[in-house]
ROMAR-176320 format. One record per residue: residue in one letter; x, y negated, z of N, C-alpha, C, O in turn. Coordinates in steps of 0.02 Angstrom, whole numbers, padded with zeros to 5 digits, always signed. Example, Ala and Ser with C-alpha at 12.3 -4.5 7.8 and 13.67 -1.06 7.14 Angstrom:
2
a+00660+00284+00390+00615+00225+00390+00660+00165+00390+00712+00166+00423s+00642+00112+00354+00684+00053+00357+00645-00002+00394+00670-00057+00402
This chain:
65
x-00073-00248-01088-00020-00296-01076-00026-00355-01123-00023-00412-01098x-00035-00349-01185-00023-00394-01246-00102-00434-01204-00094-00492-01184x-00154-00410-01195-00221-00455-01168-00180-00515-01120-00168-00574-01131x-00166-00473-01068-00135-00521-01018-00095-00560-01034-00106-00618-01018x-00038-00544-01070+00004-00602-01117-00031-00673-01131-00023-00727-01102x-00084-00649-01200-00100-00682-01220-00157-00735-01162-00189-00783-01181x-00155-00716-01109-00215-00757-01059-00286-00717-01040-00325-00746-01002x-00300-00666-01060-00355-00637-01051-00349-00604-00983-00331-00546-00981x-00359-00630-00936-00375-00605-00869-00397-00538-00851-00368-00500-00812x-00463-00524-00891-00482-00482-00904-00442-00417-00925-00470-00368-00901x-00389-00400-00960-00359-00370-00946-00313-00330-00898-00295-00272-00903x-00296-00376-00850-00276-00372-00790-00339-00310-00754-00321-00260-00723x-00375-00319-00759-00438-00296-00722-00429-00198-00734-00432-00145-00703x-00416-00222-00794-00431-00152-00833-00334-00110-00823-00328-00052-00842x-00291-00136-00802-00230-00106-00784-00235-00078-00720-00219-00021-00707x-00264-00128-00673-00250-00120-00596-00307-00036-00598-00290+00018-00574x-00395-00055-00646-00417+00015-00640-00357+00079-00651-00349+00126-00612x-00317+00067-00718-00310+00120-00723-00254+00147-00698-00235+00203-00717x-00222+00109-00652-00147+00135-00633-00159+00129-00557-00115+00162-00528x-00204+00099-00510-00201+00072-00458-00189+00153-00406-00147+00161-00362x-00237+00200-00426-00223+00268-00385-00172+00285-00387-00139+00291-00335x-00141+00301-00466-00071+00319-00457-00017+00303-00426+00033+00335-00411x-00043+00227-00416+00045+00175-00385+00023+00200-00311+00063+00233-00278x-00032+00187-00290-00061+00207-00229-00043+00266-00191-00023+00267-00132x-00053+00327-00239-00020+00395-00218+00054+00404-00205+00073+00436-00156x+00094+00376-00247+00167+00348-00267+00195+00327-00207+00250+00349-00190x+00158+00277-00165+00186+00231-00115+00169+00265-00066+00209+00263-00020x+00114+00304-00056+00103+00333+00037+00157+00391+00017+00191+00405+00066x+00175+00430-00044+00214+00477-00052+00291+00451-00003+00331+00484+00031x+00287+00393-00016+00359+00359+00024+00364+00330+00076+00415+00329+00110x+00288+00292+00095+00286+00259+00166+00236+00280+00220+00219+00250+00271x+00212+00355+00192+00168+00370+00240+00111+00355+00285+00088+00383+00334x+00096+00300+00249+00029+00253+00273-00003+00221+00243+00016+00171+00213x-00076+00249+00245-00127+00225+00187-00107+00161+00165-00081+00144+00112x-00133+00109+00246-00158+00034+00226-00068+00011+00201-00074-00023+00150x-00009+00016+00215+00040-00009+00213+00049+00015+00125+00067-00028+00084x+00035+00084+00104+00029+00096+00036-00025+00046-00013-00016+00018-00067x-00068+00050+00020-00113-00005-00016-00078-00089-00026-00054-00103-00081x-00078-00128+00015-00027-00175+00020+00027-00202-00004+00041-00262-00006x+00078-00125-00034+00127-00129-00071+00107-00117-00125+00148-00127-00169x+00057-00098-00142+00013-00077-00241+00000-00148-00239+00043-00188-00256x-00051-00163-00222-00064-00241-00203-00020-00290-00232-00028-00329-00279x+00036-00278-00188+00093-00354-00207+00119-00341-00274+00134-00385-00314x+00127-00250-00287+00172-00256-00347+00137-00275-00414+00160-00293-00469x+00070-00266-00391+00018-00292-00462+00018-00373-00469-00003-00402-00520x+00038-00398-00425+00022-00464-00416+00091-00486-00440+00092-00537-00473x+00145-00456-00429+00222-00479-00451+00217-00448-00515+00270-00459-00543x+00187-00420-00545+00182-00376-00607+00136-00459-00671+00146-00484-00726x+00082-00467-00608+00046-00523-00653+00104-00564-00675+00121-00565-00734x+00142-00607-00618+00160-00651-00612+00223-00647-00666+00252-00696-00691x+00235-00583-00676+00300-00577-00713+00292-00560-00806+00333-00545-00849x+00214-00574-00808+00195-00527-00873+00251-00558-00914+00298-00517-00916x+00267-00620-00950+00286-00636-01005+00346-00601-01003+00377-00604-01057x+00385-00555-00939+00454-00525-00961+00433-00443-00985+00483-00410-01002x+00367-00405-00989+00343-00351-00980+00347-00333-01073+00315-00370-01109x+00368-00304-01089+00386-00276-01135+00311-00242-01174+00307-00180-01175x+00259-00278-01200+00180-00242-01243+00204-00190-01250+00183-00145-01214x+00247-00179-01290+00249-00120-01354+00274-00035-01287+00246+00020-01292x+00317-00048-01246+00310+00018-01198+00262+00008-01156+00225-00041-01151x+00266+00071-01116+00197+00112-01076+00194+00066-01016+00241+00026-01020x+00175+00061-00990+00170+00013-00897+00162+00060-00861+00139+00030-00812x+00164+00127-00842+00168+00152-00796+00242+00180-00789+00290+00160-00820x+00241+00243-00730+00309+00255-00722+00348+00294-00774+00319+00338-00806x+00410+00281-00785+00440+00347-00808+00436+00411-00814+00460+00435-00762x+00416+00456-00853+00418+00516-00842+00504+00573-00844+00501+00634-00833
């Protein structure tokens, strides 16, 4: 997160690897369809970019446990 903050793109790269299955699994768990699950991982990474400077570095970026 703090990469992306600061402008490193490259970080971005390395979030979407490591969370992208999980959000993926997450979303057909609720909408029952691959490509429509894919799509919605998709946008939320992209509203996730768009929103970094409100994203909190110091907690986790994935879900709640």
């Amino acid at each position: 997160m703090r990469r992306i903050q600061r402008g490193d793109i490259s970080g971005l790269d390395e979030l979407v690897q490591r969370y992208q299955l999980q959000a993926a699994r997450a979303a057909y768990l609720v909408v029952r369809d691959r490509s429509l699950a894919q799509d919605l991982v998709q946008t939320a990474f992209v509203h996730a970019f768009e929103r970094i400077d409100g994203f909190d570095a110091e907690r986790p970026f994935g879900p709640c446990s």
